[in-house]
C-alpha positions as CSV (number, residue, x, y, z in Angstrom):
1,X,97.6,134.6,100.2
2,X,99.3,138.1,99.2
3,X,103.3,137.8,100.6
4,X,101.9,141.0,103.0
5,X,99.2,138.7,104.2
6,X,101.6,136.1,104.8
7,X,103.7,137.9,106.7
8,X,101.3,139.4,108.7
9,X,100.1,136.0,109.4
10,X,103.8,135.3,110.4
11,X,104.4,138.2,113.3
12,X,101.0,137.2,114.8
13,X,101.6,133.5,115.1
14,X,105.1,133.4,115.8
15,X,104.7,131.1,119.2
16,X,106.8,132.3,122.2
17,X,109.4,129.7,121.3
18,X,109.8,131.1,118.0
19,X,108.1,128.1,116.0
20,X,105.7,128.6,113.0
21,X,103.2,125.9,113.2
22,X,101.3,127.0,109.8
23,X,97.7,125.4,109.2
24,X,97.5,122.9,106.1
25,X,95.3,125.3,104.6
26,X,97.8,128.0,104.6
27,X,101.0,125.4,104.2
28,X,99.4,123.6,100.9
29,X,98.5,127.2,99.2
30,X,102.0,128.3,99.8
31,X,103.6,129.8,96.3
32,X,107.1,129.9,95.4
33,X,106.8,133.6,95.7
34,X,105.7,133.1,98.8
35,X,108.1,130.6,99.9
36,X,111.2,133.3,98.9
37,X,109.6,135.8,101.2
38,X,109.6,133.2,104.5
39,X,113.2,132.6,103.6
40,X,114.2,135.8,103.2
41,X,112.6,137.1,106.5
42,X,113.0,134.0,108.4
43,X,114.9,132.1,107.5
44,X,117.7,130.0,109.4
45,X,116.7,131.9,112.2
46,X,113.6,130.3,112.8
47,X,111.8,126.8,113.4
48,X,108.6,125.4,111.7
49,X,106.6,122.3,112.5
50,X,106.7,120.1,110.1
51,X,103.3,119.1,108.1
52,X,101.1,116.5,109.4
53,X,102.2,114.3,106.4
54,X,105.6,114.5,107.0
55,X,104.4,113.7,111.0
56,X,103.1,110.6,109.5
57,X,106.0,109.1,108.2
58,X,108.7,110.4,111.2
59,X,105.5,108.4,113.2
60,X,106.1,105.7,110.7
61,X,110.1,105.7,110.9
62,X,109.6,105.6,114.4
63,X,108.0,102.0,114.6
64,X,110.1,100.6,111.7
65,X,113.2,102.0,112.3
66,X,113.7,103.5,115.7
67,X,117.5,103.6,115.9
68,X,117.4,106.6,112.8
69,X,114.4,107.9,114.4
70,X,116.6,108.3,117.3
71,X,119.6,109.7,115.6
72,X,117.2,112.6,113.9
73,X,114.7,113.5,116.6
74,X,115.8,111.8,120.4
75,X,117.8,114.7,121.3
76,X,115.8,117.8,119.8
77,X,113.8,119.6,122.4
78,X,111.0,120.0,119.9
79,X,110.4,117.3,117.9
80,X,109.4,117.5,114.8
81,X,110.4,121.4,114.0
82,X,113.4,122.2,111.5
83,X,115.2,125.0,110.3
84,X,112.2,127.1,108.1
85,X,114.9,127.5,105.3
86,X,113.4,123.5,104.8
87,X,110.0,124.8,103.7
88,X,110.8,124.1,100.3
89,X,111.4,120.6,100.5
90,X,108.2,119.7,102.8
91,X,106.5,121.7,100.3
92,X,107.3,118.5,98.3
93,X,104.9,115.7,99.1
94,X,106.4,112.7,97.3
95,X,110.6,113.2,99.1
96,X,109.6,115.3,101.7
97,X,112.6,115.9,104.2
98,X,115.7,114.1,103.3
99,X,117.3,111.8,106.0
100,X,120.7,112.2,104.6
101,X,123.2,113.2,108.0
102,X,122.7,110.1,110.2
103,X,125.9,110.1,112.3
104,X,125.0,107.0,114.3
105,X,123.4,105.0,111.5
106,X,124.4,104.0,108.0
107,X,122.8,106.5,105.4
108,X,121.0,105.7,102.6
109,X,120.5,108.6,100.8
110,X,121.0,108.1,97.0
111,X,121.2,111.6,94.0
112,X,121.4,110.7,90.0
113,X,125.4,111.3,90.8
114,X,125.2,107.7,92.6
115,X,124.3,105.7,89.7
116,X,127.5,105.1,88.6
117,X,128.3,102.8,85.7
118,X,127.4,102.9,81.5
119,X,125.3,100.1,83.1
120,X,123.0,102.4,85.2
121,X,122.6,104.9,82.5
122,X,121.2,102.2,80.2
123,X,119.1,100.6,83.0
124,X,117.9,104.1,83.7
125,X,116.6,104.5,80.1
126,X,115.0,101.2,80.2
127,X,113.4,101.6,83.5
128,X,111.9,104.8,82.7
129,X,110.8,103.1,79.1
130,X,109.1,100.4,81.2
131,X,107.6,102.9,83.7
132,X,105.7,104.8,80.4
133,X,104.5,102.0,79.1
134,X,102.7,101.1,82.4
135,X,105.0,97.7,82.7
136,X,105.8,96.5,86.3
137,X,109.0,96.6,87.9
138,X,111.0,95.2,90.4
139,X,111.9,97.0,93.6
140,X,115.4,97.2,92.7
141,X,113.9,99.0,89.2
142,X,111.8,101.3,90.7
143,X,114.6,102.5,93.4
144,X,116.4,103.4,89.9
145,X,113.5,105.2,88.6
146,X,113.2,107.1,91.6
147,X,116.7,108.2,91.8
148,X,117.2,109.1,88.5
149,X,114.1,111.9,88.5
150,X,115.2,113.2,92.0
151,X,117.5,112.8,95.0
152,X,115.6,110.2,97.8
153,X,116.6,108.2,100.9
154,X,115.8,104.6,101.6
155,X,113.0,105.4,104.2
156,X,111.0,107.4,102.1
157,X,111.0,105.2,99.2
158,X,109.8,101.9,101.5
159,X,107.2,104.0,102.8
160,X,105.8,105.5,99.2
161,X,106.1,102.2,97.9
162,X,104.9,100.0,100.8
163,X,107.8,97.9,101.6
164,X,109.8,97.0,104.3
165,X,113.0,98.6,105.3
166,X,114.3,95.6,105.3
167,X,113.6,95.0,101.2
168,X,114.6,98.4,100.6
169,X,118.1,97.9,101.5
170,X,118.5,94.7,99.7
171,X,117.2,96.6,96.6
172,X,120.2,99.3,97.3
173,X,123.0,96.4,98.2
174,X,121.5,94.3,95.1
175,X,122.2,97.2,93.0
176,X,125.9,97.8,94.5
177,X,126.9,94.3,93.6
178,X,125.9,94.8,90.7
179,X,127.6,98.3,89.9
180,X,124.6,100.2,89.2
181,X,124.9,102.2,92.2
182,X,127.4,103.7,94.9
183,X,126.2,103.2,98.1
184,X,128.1,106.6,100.7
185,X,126.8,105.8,104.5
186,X,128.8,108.2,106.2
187,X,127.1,111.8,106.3
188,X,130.4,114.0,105.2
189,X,130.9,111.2,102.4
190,X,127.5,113.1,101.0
191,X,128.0,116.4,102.0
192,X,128.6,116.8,98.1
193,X,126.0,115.5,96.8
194,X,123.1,117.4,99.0
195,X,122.0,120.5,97.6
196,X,119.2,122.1,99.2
């Protein structure tokens, strides 16, 4: 789809609310190009509905974890819209949109900038030796790997990885007592580290 196309798209579907609720077909074939233009134009002005697959796993929070579910979506008129300036990151299938400002939960949203010892750079470099060589590795491993190739919170990685919530935060407070990792909970004790 040519940016004019787009945008044409964009002044005829713009609901009454002003909400873009863009088909999959249109959301998946979205190009960076494309993406600069809905900023530009758009941007924090307007709301989008998140993707069905991002649906999916606020639907997911929701039964597993319904006190953060709450803190994000309870008091939104529209669930499950956000700022359009976000298209960028539910462009992104595997992190999706970062939970990273609870304010009535503990957060648990981890950058590279976390792990924080010469201990955690070599477990890096051995966890991502082990990952090419198609080895397995533990939970607390994996949440290394993950957070060494890009910026995730806790709930996303149990749900790509099929865990509980439960096993996902002793992998984080294993890794904390063992100085691998700083664990921030409070949302302005991140506010440096999210860049988005």
């Amino acid at each position: 789809m040519t940016n004019k196309e787009l945008l044409s798209w964009c002044k005829e579907h713009l609901s009454e609310n002003e909400i873009f609720d863009f088909p999959d077909e249109i959301f998946i074939n979205l190009t960076e190009d494309n993406i600069k233009i809905l900023k530009e134009k758009f941007g924090s002005k307007y709301l989008m509905k998140i993707p069905d697959s991002e649906i999916q796993f606020f639907e997911w929070l929701k039964l597993n974890d319904t006190p953060v579910w709450n803190d994000l979506w309870e008091n939104t008129e529209n669930n499950y819209t956000v700022a359009l300036n976000f298209i960028p990151l539910l462009k992104n299938n595997i992190r999706g949109f970062p939970i990273c400002d609870l304010l009535n939960n503990d957060n648990f949203y981890f950058t590279e900038s976390h792990l924080i010892s010469e201990e955690a750079k070599i477990m890096v470099e051995s966890v991502q030796k082990m990952y090419y060589e198609h080895k397995q590795l533990t939970i607390e491993q994996a949440l290394v790997l993950e957070i060494s190739l890009e910026p995730i919170d806790i709930w996303r990685f149990a749900y790509r990885y099929k865990i509980s919530i439960e096993r996902a935060k002793e992998a984080v407070a294993n890794l904390v007592n063992d100085k691998i990792l700083i664990h921030l909970k409070n949302a302005e004790q991140l506010t440096p580290f999210i860049d988005f």
